[in-house]
N, C-alpha and C positions, 0 to 999 in steps of 0.2 A: 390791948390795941384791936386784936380780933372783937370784942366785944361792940368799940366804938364804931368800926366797919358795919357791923350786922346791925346795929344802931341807926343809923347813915342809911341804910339800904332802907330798911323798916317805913323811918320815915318817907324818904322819899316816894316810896310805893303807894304809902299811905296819901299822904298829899296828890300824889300823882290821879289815885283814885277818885279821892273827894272832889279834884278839883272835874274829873269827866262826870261826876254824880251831877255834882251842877251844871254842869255842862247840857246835863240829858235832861236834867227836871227843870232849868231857865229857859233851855230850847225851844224853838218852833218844835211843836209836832209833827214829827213825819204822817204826811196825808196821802193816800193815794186818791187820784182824781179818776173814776172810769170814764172810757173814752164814749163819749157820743158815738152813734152808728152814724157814715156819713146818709144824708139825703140827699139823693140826685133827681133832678124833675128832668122829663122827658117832653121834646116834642118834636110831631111828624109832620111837614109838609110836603105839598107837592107842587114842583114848578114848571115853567115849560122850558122844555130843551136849550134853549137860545141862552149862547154867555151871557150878555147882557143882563136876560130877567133874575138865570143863575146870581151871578154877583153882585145884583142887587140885593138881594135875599140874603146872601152868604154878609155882607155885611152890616145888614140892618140888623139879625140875629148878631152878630159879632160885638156890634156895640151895644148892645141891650145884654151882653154876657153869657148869651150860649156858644157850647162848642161844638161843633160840627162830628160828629162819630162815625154815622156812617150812610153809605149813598148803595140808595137801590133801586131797580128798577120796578117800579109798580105792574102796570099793565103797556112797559115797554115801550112807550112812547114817554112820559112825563116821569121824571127822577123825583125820588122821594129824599130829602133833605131830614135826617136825623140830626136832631141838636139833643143837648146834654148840658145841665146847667146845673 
């Protein structure tokens, strides 16, 4: 009886295995894909003070898919409008 037990086991180990063999040689290939480095384009403008010309700019840049990063003051009178795209 112990015999047909360890018989039993045998197999199904055996089976168990063959059937991940194929498993691994049918399978897709594990691929590693390396990541692209992102690329970001940069551009600077400069506008005049006044909301109006601001947000006209702010959204002409917006729909054409830049981001707005960051606002500086050039030579303190006219704001420099960084986008990021």
């Amino acid at each position: 009886m112990l015999t047909i037990r360890i018989s039993v086991a045998w197999m199904i180990a055996a089976l168990s295995l063959g059937a991940l063999g194929l498993v691994l040689v049918l399978g897709q290939p594990f691929t590693v894909k390396a990541q692209e480095p992102k690329r970001f384009q940069y551009r600077i403008i400069e506008v005049l003070p006044d909301t109006q010309n601001m947000q006209t700019k702010l959204n002409e840049f917006g729909a054409a898919g830049w981001e707005l990063v960051s606002v500086s003051m050039g030579d303190m009178t006219e704001p420099r409008l960084i986008f990021k795209k």
